[in-house]
C-alpha positions as CSV (number, residue, x, y, z in Angstrom):
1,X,5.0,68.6,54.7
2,X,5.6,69.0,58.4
3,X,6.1,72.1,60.2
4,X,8.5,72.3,62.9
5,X,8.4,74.4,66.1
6,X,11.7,75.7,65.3
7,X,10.8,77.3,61.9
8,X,7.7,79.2,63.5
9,X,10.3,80.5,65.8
10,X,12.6,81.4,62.5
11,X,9.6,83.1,60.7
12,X,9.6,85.9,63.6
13,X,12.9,86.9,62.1
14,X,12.0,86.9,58.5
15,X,12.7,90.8,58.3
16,X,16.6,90.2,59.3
17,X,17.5,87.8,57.2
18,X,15.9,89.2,54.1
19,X,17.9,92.5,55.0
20,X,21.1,90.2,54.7
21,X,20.4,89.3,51.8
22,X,19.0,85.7,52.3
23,X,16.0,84.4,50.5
24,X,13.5,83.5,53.6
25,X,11.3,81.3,51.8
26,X,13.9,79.3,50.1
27,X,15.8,78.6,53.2
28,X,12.9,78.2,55.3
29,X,12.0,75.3,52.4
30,X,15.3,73.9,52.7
31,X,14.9,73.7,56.7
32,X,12.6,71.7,56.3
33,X,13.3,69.0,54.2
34,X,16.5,68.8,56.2
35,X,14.7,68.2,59.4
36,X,12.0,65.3,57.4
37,X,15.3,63.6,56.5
38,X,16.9,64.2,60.3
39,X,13.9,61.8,61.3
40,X,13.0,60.1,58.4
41,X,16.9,58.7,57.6
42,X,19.9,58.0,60.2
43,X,22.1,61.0,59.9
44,X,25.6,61.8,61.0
45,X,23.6,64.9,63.0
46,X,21.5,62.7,65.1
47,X,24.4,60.0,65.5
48,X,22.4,57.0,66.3
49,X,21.7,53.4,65.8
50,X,17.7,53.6,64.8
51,X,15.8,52.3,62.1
52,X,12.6,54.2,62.0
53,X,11.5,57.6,62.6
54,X,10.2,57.2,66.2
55,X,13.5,55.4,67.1
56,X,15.0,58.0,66.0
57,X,13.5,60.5,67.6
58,X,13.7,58.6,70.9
59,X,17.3,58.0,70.8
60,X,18.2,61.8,70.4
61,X,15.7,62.4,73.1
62,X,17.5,59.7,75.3
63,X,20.8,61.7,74.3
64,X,19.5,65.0,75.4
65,X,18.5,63.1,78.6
66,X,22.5,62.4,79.0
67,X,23.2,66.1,78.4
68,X,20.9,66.8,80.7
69,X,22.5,64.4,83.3
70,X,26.5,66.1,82.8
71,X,25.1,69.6,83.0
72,X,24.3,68.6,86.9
73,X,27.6,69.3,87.4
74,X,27.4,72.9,86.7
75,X,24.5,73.3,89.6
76,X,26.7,73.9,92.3
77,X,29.2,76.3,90.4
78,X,25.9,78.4,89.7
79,X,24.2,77.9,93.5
80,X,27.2,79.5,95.1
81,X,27.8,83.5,95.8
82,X,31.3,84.0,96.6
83,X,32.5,85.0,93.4
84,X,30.9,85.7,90.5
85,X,33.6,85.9,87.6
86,X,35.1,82.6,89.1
87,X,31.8,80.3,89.2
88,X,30.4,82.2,85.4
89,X,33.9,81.6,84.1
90,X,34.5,77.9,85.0
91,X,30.3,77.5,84.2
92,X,31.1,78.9,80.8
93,X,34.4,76.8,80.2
94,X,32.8,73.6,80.5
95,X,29.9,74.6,78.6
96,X,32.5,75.9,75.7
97,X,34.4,72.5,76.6
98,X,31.2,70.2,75.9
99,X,29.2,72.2,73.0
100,X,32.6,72.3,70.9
101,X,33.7,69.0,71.2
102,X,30.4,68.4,69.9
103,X,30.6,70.2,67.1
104,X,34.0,69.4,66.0
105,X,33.3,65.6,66.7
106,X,29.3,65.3,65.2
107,X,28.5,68.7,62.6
108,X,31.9,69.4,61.1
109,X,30.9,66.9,58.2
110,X,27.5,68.9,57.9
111,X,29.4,72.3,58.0
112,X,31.6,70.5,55.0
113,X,29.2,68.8,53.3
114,X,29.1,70.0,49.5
115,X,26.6,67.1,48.5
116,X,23.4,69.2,48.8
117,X,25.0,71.7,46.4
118,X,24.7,69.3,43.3
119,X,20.6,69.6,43.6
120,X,20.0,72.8,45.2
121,X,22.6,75.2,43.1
122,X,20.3,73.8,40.0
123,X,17.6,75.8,41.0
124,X,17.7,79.6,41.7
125,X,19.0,79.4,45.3
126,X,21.9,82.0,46.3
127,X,24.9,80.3,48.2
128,X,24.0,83.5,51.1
129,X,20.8,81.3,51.5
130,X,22.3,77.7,51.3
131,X,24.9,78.8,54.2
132,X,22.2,80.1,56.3
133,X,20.8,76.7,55.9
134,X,23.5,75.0,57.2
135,X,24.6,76.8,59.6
136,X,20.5,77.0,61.0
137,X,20.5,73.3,60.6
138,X,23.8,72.8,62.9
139,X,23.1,75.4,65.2
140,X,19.1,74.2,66.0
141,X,20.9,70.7,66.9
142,X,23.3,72.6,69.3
143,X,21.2,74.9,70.8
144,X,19.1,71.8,72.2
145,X,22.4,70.0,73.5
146,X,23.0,73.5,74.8
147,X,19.9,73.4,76.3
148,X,20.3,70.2,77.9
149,X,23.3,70.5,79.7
150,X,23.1,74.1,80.5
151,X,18.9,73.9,82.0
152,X,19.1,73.1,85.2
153,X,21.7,75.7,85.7
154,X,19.0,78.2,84.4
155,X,16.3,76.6,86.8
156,X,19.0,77.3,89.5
157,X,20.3,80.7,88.6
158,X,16.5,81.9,88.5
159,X,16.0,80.6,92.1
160,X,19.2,81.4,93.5
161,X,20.4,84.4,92.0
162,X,17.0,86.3,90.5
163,X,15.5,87.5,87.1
164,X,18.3,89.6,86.0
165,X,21.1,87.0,86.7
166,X,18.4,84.4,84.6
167,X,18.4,86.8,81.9
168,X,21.5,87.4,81.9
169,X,22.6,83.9,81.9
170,X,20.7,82.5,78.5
171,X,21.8,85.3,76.7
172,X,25.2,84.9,76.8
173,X,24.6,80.9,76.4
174,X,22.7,82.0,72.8
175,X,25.5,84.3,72.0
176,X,28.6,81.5,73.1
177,X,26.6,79.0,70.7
178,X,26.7,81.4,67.6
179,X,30.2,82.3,68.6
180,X,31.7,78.9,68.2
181,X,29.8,77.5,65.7
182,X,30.5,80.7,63.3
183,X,34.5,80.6,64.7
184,X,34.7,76.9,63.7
185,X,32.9,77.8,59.9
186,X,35.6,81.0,60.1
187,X,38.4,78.8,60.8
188,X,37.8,76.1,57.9
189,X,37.1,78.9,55.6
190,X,40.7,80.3,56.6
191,X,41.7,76.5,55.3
192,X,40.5,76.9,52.9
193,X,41.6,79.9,51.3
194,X,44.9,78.4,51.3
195,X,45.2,74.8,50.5
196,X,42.6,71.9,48.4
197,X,41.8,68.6,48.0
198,X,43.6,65.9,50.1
199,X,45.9,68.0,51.4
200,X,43.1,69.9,53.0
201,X,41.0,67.2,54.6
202,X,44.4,66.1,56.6
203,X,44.7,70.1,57.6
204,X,41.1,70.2,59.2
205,X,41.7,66.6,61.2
206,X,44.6,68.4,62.3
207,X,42.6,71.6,62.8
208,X,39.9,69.3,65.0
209,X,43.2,67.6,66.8
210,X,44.9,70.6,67.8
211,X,41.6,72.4,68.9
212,X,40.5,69.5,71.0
213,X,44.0,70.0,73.1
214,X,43.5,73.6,73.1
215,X,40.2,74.0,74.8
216,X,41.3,71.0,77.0
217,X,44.4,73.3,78.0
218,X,42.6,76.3,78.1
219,X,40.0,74.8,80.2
220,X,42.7,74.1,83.1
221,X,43.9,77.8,82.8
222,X,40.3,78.8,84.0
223,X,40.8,77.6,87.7
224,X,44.1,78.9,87.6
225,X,42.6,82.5,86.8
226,X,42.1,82.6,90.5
227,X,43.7,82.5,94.0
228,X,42.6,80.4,96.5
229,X,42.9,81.3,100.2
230,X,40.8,79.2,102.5
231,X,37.4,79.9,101.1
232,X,38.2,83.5,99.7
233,X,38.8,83.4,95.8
234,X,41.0,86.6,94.9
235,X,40.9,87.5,91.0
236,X,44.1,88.9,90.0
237,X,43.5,90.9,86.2
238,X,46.6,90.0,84.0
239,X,46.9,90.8,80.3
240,X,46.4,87.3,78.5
241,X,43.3,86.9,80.1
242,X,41.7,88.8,77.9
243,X,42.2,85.7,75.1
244,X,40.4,83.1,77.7
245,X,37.2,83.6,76.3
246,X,35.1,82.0,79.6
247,X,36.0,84.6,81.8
248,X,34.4,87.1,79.1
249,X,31.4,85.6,79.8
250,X,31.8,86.0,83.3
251,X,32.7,89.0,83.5
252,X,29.6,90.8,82.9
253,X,28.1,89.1,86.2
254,X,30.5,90.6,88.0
255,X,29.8,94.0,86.5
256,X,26.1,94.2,86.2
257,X,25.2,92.2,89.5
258,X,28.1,92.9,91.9
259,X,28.7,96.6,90.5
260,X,32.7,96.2,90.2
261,X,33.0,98.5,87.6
262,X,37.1,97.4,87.1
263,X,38.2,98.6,83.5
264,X,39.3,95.0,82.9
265,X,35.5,93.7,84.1
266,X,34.6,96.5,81.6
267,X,36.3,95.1,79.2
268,X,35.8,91.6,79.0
269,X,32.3,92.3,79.2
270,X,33.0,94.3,76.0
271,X,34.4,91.6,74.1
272,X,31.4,88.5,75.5
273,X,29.2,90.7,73.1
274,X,30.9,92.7,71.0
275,X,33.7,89.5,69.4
276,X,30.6,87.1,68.9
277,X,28.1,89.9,67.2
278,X,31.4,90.9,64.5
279,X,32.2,87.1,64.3
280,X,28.3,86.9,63.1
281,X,28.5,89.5,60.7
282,X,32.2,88.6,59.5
283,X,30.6,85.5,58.5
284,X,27.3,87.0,56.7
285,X,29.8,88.5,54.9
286,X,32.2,85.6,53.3
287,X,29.1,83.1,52.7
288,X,30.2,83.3,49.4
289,X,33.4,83.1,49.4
290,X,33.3,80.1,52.2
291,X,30.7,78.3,49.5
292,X,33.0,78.6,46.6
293,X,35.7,77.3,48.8
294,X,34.3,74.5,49.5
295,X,34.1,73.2,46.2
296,X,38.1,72.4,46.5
297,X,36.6,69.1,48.9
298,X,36.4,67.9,45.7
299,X,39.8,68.1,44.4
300,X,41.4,64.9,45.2
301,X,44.5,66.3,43.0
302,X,47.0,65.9,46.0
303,X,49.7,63.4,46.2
304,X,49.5,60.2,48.0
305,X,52.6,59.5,50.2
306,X,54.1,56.0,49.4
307,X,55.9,53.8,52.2
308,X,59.1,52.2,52.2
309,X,57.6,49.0,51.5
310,X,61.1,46.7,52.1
311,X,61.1,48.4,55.7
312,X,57.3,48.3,56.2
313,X,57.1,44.5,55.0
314,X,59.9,43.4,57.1
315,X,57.9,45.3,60.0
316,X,54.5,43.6,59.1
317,X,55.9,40.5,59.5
318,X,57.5,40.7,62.8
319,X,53.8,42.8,63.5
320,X,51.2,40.2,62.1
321,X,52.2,36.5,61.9
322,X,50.0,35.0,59.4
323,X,49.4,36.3,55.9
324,X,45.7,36.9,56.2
325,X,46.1,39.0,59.7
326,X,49.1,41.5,56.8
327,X,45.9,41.4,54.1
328,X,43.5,43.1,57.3
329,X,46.4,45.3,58.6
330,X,46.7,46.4,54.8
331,X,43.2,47.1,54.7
332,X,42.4,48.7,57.4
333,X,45.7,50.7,57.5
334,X,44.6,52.5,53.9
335,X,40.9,53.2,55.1
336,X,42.5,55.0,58.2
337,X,45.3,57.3,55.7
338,X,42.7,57.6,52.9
339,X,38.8,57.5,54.3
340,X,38.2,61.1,55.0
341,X,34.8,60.7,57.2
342,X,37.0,58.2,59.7
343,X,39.5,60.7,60.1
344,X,36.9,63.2,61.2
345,X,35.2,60.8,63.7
346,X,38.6,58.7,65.2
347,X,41.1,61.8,65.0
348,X,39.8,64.8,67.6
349,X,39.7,62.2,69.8
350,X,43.4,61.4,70.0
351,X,43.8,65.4,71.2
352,X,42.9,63.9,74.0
353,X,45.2,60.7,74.2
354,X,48.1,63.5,73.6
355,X,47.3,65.7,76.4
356,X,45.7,64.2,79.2
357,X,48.9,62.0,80.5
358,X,50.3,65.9,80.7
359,X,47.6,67.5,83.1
360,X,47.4,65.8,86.0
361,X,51.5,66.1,86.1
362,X,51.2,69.6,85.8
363,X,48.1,69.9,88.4
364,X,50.7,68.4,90.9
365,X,53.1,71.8,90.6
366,X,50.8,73.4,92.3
367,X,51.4,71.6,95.6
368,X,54.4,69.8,95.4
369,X,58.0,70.7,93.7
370,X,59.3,70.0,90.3
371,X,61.9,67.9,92.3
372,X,59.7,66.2,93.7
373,X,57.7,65.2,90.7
374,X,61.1,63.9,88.6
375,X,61.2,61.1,91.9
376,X,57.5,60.2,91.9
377,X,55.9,57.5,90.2
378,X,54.1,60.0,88.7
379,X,54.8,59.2,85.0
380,X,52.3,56.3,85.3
381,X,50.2,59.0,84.1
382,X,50.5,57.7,80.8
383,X,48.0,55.1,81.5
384,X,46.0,58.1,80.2
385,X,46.7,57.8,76.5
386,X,44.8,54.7,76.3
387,X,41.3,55.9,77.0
388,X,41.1,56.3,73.0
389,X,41.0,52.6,72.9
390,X,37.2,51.9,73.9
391,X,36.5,55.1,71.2
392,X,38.9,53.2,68.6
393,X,37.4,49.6,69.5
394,X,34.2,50.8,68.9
395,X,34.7,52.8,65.6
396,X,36.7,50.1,63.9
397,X,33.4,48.4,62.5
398,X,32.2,51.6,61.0
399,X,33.4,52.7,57.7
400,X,31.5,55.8,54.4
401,X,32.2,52.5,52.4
402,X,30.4,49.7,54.4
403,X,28.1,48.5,51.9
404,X,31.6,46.7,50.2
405,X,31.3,44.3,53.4
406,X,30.1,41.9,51.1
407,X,33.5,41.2,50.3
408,X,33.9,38.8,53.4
409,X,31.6,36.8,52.0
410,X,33.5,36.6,48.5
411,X,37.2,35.6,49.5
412,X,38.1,32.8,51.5
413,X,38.8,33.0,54.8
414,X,40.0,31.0,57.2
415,X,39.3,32.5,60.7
416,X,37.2,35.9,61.3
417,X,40.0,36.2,64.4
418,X,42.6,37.2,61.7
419,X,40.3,39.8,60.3
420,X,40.2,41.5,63.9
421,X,43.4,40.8,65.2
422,X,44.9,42.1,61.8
423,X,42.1,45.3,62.0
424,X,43.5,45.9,65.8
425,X,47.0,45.8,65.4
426,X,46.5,48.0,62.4
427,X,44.9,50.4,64.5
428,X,47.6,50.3,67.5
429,X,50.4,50.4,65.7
430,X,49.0,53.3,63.0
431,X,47.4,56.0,65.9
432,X,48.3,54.7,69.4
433,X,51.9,53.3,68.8
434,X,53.0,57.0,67.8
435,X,51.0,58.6,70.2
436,X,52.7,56.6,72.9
437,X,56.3,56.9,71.2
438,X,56.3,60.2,72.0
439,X,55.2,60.3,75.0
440,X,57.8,58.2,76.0
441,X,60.2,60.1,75.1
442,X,59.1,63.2,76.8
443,X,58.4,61.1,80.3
444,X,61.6,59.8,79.7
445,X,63.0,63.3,80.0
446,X,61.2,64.1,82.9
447,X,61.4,61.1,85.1
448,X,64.8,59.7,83.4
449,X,65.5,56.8,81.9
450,X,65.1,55.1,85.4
451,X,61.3,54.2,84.1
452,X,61.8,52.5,80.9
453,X,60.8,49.1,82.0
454,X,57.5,50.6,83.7
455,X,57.1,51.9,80.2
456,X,57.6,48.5,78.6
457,X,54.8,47.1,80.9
458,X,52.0,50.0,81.0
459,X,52.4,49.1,77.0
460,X,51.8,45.7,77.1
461,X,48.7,46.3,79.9
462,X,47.3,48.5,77.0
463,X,47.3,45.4,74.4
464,X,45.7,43.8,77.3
465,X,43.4,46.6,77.9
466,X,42.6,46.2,74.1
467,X,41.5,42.7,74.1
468,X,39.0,43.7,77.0
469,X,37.2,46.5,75.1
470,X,37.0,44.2,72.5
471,X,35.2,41.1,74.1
472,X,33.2,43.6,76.4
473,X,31.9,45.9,73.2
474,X,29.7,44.7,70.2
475,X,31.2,43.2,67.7
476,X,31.0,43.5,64.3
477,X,32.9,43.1,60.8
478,X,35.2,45.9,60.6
479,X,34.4,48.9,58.2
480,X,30.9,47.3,58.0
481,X,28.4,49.6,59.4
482,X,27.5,53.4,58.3
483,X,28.7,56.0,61.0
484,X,25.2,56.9,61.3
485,X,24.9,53.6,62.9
486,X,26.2,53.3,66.4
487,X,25.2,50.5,69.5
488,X,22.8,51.8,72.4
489,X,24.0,51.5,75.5
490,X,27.8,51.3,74.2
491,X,28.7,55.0,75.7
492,X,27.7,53.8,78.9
493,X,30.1,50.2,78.9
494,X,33.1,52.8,78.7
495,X,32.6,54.2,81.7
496,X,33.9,50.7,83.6
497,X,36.6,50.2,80.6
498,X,37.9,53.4,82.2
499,X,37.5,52.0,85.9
500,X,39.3,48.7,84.6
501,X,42.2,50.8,83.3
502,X,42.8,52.1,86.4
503,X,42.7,48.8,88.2
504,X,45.4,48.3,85.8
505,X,47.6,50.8,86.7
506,X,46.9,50.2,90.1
507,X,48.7,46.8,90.2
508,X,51.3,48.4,88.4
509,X,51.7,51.0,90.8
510,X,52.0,48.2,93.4
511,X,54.6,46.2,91.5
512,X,56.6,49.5,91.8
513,X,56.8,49.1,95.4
514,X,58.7,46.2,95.6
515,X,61.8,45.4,93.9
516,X,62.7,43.9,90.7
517,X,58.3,43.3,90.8
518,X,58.1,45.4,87.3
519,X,60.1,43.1,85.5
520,X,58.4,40.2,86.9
521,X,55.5,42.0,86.0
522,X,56.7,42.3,82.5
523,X,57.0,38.3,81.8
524,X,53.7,38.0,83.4
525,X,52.0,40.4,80.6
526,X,53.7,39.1,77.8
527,X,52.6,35.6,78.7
528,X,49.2,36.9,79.4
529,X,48.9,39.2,76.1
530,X,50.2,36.0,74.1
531,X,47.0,33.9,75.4
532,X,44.9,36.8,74.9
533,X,45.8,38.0,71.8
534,X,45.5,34.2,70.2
535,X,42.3,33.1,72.5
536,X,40.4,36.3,72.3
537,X,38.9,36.4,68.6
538,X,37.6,33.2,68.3
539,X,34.4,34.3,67.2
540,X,32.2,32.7,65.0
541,X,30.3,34.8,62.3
542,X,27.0,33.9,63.8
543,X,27.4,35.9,66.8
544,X,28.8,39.1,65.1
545,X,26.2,41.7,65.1
């Protein structure tokens, strides 16, 4: 078999892990087959659409190319030398920002996966060896995206700033990458202690929800860490900031290279090596336990929740006009409750539907009043939940049980447009609609009730925005791919899908300029979302891809 670069790195540390108790050879063996299949086999780690080994290989280097390209950003940060705890601690947030996401997005389902045990537990392998493995096989993958985004900050930090900031730098970068990816296998394991089955897959997409608004949240508490007068950044120490765990890596800097030898520099520097090192061993030390947990994925024992079908069929109705567009909303609507490996693709990502409408409102209390902010047209803001569309379009043609897409083949149908339409609206009205509900409300409390027709219409440009992510990405049968199959070039088409979401909210921020406009406005979208809506899936079977 091939050996990999990465395991003659691994066999320099053969001493440590056989102190832990892990059986080196075994694991290394284990590696290895792991990383044959990586290029040998699509896989949810390498996440792309190839069909032989050196596609494959080339897409992931393509990906790392992308990394490469959005670590730019942290170049400047890293050149300046005003302030060393500011520039480390906002490098360090959008590094914890990216690799995380990542994680919780791409490896969870690896970090999960209880399929391998079935073969490897037959043979005499310890579960202290098979978690190694897993957690080796995630981390290798993140310490290259790592890598990529955080590499030209290195190139810059050892022209810039000298050997010891270098140094300095990629050692805290290996120690944030073992740090999250053993706090996110600490946190399921805390799961799982407590619930099983179902039950438990809903808690972890809520886990992977709630975490994505979290470091989104805790990244905007980084800049405001600091005081900004003119060019002069003041850092003023407060008690909570020992839980923002950038500015512990960004402390040390300020220690080592500036000599501020401040108790609280002390001890945040403290706790950048000393909470990821016990993190390590904390982990080391519940491999078992976290292996025998994981056995309750496959208790499916919990109870399904049942609708009030009267209501929900009266709602349908009203929702989906003909009876084939109900069978699709059906369908799709019980792969999105019950298909576990959708959930953890689709779900993070609406953390950020949920929050982003809120931070730019609250970035404006910085610079103008709160009273000032209830009589702005601020509350178009929630234009913002919507960028989950392109991510929702995209996803709806991928499904863990897409070799059963036969089955459009086998029943009679009369137009593929009710499949999507009935697909789409199943999708709005199941994650968006609620979403947006909310939202709503809350505006409504801040901005008063004075904006419920603006609401009505930034709704109704959504089902428009909707139809255009559609027509502009591929198309395919929904729930008819694998998730290791995704289309080139696709991540890349959502970047003017934003830019065209923005256009329109800017011609609803112009109709709020004149009067009575927004309700004209309002009759112009519903006429247009009509033509859309019927015109827009027309597609023949041929052209699907």
């Amino acid at each position: 078999m091939k050996d990999f670069k990465v395991l003659k790195f691994l066999d320099r540390f053969k001493g440590f892990f056989e102190k832990i108790g892990v059986d080196y050879n075994v694991m290394r063996k284990i590696l290895q087959v792991k990383f044959i299949m990586d290029k040998r086999r699509v896989s949810t780690v390498m996440n792309n659409s190839s069909k032989n080994e050196s596609e494959n290989e080339n897409s992931f280097k393509k990906s790392l190319l992308f990394y490469g390209f959005v670590g730019l950003i942290i170049c400047p940060i890293i050149w300046a030398k005003e302030n060393f705890i500011f520039q480390m601690s906002f490098v360090f947030g959008i590094l914890m920002f990216m690799i995380t996401t990542t994680l919780i997005s791409d490896f969870s389902s690896v970090l999960l996966d209880v399929r391998d045990k079935n073969i490897i537990f037959s043979k005499p392998v310890n579960s202290k060896t098979l978690s190694m493995a897993k957690v080796l096989h995630v981390l290798t993958y993140m310490v290259l995206i790592t890598f990529s985004l955080s590499g030209a900050g290195l190139a810059i930090a050892l022209y810039r700033h000298g050997i010891l900031f270098f140094i300095m730098f990629l050692l805290e970068i290996i120690l944030m990458d073992l740090f999250i990816v053993v706090l996110t296998a600490l946190l399921y394991l805390l799961i799982l202690k407590f619930f099983d089955g179902e039950k438990l897959k809903d808690i972890i997409n809520s886990v992977q929800i709630v975490l994505s608004i979290t470091i989104t949240v805790g990244y905007q508490f980084i800049g405001r860490l600091f005081d900004f007068t003119n060019i002069h950044m003041a850092f003023t120490p407060k008690w909570w900031q020992y839980f923002i765990m950038p500015i512990w890596f960004g402390a040390p800097f300020e220690l080592m290279l500036r000599g501020n030898h401040n108790i609280y520099f002390i001890i945040l520097s403290i706790l950048a090596v000393l909470v990821p090192v016990a993190s390590i061993i904390i982990y080391i030390k519940l491999i078992p336990t976290f292996e025998r947990s994981l056995q309750k994925l496959n208790n499916n024992s919990g109870k399904t929740k049942k609708e009030n079908i009267k209501i929900f069929d009266r709602l349908l109705k009203i929702i989906c006009l003909s009876r084939e567009e109900r069978i699709f909303f059906r369908f799709a609507s019980n792969i999105m409750r019950n298909e576990r490996e959708f959930k953890l693709k689709v779900y993070p990502s609406l953390g950020f539907a949920i929050i982003f409408p809120f931070i730019f409102i609250f970035n404006e209390l910085k610079s103008i009043g709160w009273n000032d902010i209830v009589s702005s047209r601020l509350y178009l803001n929630i234009y913002f939940c919507a960028i989950v569309m392109p991510t929702i379009v995209m996803m709806i043609k991928h499904s863990a049980g897409y070799k059963g897409a036969w089955v459009y083949k086998a029943i009679p149908i009369k137009s593929v447009a009710d499949i999507f339409r009935g697909t789409l609206k199943a999708f709005i009205s199941r994650l968006l609609f609620p979403i947006y509900i909310v939202e709503c409300i809350i505006f409504m409390c801040i901005f008063g009730v004075r904006i419920f027709p603006d609401l009505i219409a930034v709704f109704l440009n959504i089902l428009l925005f909707t139809v255009i992510c559609f027509k502009t990405l591929k198309k395919s049968l929904p729930f008819s791919e694998s998730f290791g199959i995704s289309s080139q070039g696709e991540g890349l088409v959502v970047i003017p899908l934003m830019l065209l979401l923005g256009v329109l909210a800017a011609v609803h921020y112009f109709c709020t300029s004149v009067n009575y406009a927004v309700y004209v406005y309002i009759v112009v979208m519903i006429i247009v979302d009509i033509f859309a809506w019927k015109k827009a899936f027309n597609i023949s079977l041929e052209k699907l891809g």
